[in-house]
C-alpha positions in Angstrom: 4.3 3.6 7.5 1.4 5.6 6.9 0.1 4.8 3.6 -1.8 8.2 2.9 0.9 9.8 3.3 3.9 8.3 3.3 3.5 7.2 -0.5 3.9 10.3 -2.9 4.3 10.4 -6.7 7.4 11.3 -7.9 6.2 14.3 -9.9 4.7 15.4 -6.5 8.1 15.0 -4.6 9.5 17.3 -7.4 7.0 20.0 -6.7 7.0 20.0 -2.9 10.6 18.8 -1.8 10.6 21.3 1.0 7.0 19.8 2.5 8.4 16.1 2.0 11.5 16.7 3.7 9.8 18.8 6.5 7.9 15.2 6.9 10.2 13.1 6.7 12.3 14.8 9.7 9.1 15.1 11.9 7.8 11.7 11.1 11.0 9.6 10.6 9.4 7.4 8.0 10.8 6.6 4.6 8.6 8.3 2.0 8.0 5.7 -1.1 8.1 7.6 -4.3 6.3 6.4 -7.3 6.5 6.5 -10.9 3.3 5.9 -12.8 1.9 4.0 -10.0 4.8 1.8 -9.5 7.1 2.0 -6.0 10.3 3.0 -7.6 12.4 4.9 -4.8 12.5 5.4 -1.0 13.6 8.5 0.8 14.2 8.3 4.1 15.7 10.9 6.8 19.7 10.4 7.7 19.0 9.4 11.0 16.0 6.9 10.6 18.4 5.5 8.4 22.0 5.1 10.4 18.8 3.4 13.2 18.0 1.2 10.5 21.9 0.6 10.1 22.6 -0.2 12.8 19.7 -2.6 13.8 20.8 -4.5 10.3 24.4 -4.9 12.3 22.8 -5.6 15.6 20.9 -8.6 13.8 23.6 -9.7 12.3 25.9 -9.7 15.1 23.1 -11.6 16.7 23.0 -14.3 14.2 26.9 -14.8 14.2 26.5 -15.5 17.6 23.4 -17.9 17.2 25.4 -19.7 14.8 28.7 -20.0 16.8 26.3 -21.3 20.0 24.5 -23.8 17.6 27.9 -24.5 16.4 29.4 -25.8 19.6 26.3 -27.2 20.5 26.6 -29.7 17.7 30.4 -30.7 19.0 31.6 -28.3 15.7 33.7 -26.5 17.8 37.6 -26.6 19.9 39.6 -24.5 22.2 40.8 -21.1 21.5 44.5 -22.3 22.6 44.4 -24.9 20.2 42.9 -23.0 17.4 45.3 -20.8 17.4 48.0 -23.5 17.4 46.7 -25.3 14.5 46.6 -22.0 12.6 49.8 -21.1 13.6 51.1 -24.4 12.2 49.2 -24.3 8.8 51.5 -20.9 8.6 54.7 -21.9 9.7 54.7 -18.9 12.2 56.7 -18.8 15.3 55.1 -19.8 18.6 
């Protein structure tokens, strides 16, 4: 983020859409829009933001799997086959 340029009043967003959103596509950094002084909204260009997306499910797929390792690390953990039984079981569905 570029701060000189990258936060813009409101009013001025208003006045020079076309200029902001010619930014925003050749930078691909949100735009922070404020309102007397305060940050109040962020623009950002459709594909910085499906990146942004789908880092958020990258992470998170990420810490699933650091959690599942840690998991059966700790002995927290059993075999799929007899998951699945259990489960099977608790539901009274056919084997």
């Amino acid at each position: 983020m570029n701060l000189k340029e990258d936060i813009r009043p409101l009013s001025d967003f208003k006045r020079n859409t076309g200029e902001i959103l010619d930014q925003l596509r050749r930078s691909h950094r949100p735009v922070v829009l404020t309102i007397n002084g305060k940050a109040e909204r962020v623009v950002q260009d459709a594909e910085a933001y499906q990146k942004m997306l789908d880092l958020v499910e990258r992470i998170e797929a990420n810490e699933g799997i650091r959690k599942g390792l840690a998991a059966i690390d700790a002995g927290k953990s059993k075999p799929a086959r007899k998951a699945i039984s259990e489960i099977k079981r608790r539901r009274a569905l056919p084997r």
